[in-house]
PDB file of N, CA, C, O and CB in Angstrom:
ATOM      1  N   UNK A   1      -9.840 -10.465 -22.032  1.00  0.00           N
ATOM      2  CA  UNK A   1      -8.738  -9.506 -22.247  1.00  0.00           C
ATOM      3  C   UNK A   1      -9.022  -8.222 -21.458  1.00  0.00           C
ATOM      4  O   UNK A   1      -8.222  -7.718 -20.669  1.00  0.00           O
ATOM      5  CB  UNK A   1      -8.561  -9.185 -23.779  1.00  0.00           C
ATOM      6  N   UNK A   2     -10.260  -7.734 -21.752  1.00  0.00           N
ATOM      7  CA  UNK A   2     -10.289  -6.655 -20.907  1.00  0.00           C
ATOM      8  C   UNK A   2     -10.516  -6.449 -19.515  1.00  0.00           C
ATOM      9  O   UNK A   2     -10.234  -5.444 -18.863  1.00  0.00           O
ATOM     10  CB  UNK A   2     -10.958  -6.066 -21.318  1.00  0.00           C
ATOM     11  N   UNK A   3     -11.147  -7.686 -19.062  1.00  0.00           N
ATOM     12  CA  UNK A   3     -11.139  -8.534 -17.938  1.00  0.00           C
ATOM     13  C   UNK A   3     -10.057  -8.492 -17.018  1.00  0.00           C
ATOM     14  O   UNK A   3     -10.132  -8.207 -15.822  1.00  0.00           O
ATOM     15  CB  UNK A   3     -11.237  -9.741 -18.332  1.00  0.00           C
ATOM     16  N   UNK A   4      -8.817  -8.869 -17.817  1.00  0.00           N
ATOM     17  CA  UNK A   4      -7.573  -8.851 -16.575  1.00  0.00           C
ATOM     18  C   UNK A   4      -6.979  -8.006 -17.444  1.00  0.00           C
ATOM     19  O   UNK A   4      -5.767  -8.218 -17.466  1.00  0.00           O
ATOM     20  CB  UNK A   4      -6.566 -10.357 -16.006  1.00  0.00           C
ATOM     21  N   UNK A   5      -7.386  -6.958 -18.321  1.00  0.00           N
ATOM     22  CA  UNK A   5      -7.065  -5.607 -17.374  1.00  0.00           C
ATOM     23  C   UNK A   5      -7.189  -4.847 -16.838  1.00  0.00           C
ATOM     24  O   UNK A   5      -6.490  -3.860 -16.608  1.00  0.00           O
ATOM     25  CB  UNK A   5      -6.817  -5.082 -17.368  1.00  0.00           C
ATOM     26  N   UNK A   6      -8.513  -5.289 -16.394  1.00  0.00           N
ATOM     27  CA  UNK A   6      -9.095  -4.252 -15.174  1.00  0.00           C
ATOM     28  C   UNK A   6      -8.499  -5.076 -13.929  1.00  0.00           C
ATOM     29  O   UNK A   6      -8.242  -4.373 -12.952  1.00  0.00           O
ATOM     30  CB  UNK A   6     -11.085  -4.063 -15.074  1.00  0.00           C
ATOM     31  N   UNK A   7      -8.312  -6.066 -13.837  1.00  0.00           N
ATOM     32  CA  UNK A   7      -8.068  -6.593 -12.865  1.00  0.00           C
ATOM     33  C   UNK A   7      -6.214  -6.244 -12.535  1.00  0.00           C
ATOM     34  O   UNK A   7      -5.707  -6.228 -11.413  1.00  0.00           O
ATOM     35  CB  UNK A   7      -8.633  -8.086 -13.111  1.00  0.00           C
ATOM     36  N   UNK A   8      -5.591  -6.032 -13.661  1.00  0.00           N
ATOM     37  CA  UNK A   8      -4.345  -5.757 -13.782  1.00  0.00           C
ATOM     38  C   UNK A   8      -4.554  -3.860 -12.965  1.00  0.00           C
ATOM     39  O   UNK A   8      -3.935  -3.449 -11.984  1.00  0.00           O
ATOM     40  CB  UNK A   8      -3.791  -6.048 -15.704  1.00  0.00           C
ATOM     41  N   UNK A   9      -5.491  -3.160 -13.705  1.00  0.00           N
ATOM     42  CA  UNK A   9      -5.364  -2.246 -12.849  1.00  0.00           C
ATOM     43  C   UNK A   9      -5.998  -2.386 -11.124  1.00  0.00           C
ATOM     44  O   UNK A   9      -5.114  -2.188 -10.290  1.00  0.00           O
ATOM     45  CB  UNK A   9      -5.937  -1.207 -13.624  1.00  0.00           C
ATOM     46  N   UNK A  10      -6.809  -2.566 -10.787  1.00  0.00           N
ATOM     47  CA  UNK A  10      -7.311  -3.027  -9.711  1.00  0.00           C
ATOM     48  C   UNK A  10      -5.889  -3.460  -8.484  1.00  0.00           C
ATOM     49  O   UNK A  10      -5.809  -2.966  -7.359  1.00  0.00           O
ATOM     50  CB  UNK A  10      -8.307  -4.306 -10.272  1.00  0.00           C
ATOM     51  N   UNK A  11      -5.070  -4.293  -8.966  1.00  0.00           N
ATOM     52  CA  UNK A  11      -4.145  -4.898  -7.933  1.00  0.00           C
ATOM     53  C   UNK A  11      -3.245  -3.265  -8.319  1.00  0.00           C
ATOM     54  O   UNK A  11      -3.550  -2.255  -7.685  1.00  0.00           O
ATOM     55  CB  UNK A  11      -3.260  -6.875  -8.333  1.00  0.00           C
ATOM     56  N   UNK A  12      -2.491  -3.240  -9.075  1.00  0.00           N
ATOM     57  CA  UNK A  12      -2.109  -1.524  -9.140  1.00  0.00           C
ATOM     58  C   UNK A  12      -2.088  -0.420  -8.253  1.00  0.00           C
ATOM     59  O   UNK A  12      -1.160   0.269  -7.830  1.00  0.00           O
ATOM     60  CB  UNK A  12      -2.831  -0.949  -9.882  1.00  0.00           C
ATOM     61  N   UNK A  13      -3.471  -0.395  -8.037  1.00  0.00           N
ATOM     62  CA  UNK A  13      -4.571   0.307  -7.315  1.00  0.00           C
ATOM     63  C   UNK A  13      -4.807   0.167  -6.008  1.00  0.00           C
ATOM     64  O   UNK A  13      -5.164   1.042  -5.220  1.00  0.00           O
ATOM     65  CB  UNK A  13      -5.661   0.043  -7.798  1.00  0.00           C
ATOM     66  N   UNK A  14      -4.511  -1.418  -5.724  1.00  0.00           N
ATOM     67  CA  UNK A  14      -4.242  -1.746  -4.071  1.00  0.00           C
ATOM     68  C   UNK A  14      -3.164  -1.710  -3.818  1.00  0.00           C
ATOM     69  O   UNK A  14      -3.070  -1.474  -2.613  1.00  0.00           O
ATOM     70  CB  UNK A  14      -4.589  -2.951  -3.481  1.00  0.00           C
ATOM     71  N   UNK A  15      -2.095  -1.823  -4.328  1.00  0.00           N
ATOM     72  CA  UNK A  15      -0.948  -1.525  -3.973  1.00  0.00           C
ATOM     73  C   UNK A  15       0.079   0.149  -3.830  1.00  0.00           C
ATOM     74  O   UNK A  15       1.162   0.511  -3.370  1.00  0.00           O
ATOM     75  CB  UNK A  15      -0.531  -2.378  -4.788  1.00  0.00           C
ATOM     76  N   UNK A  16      -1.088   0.741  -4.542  1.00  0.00           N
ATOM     77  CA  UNK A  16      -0.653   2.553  -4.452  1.00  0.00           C
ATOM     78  C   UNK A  16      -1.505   2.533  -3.205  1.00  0.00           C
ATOM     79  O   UNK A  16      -1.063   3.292  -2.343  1.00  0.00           O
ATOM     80  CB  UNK A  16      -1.263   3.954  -5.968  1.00  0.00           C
ATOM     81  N   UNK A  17      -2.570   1.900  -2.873  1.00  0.00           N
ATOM     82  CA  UNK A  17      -3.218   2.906  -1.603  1.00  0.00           C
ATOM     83  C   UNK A  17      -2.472   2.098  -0.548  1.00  0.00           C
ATOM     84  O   UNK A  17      -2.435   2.706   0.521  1.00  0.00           O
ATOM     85  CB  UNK A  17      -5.207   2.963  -1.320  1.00  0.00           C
ATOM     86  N   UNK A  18      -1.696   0.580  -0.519  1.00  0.00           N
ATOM     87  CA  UNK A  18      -1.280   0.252   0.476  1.00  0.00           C
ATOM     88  C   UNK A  18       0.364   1.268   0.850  1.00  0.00           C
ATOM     89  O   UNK A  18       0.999   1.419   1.893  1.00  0.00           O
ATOM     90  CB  UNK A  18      -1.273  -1.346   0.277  1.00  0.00           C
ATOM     91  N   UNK A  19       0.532   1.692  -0.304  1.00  0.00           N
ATOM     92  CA  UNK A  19       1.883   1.875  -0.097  1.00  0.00           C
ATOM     93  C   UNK A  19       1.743   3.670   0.871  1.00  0.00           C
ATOM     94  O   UNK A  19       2.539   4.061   1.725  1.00  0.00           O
ATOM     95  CB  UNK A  19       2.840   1.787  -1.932  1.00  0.00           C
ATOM     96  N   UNK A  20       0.574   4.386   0.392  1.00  0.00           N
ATOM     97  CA  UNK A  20      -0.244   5.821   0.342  1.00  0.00           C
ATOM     98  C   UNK A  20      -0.093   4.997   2.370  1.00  0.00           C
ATOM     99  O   UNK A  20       0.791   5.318   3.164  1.00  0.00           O
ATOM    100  CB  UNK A  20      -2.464   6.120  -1.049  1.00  0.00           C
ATOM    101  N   UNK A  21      -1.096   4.098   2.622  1.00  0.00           N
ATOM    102  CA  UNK A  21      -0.975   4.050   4.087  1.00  0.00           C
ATOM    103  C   UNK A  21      -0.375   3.647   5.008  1.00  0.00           C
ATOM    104  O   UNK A  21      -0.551   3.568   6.224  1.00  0.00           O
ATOM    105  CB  UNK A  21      -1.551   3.794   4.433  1.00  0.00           C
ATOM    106  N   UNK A  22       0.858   3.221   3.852  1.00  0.00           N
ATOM    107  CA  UNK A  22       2.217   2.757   5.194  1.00  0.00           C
ATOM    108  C   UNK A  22       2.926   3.611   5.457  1.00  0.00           C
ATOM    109  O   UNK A  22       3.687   3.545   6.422  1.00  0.00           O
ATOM    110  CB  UNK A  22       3.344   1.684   4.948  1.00  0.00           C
ATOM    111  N   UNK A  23       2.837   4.896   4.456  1.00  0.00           N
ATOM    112  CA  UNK A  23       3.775   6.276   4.660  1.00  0.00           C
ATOM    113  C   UNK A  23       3.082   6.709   5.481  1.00  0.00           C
ATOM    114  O   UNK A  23       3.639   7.459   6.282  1.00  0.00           O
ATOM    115  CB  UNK A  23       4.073   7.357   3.537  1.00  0.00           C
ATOM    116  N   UNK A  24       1.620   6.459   5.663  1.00  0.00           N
ATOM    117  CA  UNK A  24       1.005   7.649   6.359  1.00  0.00           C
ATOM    118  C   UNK A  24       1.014   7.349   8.328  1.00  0.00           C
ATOM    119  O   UNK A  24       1.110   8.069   9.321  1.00  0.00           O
ATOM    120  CB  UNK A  24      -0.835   7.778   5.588  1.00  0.00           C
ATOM    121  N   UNK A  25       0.790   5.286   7.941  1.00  0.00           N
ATOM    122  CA  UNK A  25       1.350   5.184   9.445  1.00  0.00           C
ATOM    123  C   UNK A  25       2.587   5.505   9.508  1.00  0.00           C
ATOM    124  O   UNK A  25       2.880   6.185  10.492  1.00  0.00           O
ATOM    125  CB  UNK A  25       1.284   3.888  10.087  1.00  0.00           C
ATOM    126  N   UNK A  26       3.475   5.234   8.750  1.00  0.00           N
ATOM    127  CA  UNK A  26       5.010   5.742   9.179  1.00  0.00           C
ATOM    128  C   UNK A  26       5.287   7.096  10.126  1.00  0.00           C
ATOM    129  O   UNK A  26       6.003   7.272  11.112  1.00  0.00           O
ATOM    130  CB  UNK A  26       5.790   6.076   7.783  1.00  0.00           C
ATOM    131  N   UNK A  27       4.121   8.231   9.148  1.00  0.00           N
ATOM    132  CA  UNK A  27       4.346   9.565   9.472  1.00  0.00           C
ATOM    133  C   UNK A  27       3.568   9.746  11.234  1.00  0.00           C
ATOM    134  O   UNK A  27       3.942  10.575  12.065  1.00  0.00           O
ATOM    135  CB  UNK A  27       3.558  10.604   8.075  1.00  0.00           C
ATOM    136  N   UNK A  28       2.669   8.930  11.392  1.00  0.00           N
ATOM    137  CA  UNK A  28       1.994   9.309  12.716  1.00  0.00           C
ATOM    138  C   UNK A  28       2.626   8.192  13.440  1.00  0.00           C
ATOM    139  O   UNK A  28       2.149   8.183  14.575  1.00  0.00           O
ATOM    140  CB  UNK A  28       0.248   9.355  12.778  1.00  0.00           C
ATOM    141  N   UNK A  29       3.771   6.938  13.241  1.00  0.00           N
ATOM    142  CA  UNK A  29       3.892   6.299  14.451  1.00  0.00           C
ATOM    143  C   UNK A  29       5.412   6.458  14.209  1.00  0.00           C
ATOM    144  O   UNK A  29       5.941   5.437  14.648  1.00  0.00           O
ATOM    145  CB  UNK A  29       3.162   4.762  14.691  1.00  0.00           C
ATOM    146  N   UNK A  30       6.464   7.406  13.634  1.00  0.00           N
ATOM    147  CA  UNK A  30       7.737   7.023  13.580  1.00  0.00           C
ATOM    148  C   UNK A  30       8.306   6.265  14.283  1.00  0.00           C
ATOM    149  O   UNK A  30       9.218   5.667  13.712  1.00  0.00           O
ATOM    150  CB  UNK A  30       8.335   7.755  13.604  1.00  0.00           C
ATOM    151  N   UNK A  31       8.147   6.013  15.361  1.00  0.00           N
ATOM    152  CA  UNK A  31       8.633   4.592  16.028  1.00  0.00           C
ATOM    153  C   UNK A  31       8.817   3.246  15.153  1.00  0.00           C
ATOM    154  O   UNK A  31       9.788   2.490  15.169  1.00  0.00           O
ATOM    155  CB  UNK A  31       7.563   4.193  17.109  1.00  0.00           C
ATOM    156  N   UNK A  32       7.879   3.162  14.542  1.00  0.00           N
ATOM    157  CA  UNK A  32       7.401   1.753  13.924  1.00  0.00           C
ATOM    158  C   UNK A  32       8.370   2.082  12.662  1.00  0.00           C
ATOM    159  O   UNK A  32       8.416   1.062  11.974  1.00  0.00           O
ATOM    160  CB  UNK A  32       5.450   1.475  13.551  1.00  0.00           C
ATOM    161  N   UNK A  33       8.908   2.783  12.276  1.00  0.00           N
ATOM    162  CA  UNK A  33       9.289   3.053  10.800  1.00  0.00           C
ATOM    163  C   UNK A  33      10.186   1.665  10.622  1.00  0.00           C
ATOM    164  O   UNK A  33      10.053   0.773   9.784  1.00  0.00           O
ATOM    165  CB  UNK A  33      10.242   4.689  10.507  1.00  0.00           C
ATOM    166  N   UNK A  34      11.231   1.807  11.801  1.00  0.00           N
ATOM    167  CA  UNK A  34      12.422   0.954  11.438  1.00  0.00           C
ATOM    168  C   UNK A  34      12.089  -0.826  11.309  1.00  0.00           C
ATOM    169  O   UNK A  34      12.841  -1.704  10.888  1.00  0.00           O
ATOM    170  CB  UNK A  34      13.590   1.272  12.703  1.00  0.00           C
ATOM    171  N   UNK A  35      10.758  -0.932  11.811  1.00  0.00           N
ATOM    172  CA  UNK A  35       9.601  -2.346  11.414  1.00  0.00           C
ATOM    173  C   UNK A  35       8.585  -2.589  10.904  1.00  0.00           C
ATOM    174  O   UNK A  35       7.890  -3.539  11.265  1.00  0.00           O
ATOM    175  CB  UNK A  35       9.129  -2.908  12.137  1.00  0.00           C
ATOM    176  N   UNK A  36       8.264  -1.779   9.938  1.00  0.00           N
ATOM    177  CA  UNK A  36       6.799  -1.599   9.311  1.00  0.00           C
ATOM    178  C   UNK A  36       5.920  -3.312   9.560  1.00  0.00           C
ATOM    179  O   UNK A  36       4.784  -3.710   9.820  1.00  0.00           O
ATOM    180  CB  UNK A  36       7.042  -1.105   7.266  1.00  0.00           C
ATOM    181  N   UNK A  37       7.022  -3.786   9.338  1.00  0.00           N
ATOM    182  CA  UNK A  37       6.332  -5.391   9.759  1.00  0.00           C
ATOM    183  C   UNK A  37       5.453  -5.779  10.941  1.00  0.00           C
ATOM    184  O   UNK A  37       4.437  -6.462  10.804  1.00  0.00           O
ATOM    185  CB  UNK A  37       7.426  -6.352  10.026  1.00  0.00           C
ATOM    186  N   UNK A  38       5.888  -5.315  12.097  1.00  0.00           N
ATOM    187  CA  UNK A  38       4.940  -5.264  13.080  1.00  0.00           C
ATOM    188  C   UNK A  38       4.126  -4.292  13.227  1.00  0.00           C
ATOM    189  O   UNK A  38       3.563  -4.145  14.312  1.00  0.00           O
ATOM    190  CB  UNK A  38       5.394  -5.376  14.072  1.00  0.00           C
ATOM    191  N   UNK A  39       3.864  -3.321  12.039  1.00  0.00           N
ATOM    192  CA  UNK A  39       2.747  -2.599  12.291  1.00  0.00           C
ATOM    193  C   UNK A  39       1.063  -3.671  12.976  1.00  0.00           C
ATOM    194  O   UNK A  39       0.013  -3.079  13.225  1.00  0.00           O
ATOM    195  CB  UNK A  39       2.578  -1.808  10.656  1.00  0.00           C
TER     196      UNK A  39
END
């Protein structure tokens, strides 16, 4: 139980810092904004 919820926070946690470094490439490559996919 407490197990997956650390693990429940953990994925959480990768997904705020992934989201933290797609704004941040966004902000230094605006080009790429309108395709984040081919970053």
């Amino acid at each position: 139980s407490s197990k997956s919820e650390t693990h429940s926070v953990l994925v959480h946690l990768k997904e705020y810092l992934e989201t933290i470094d797609l704004a941040t490439v966004s902000r230094h490559f605006p080009a790429r904004v309108s395709n984040p996919v081919l970053v």
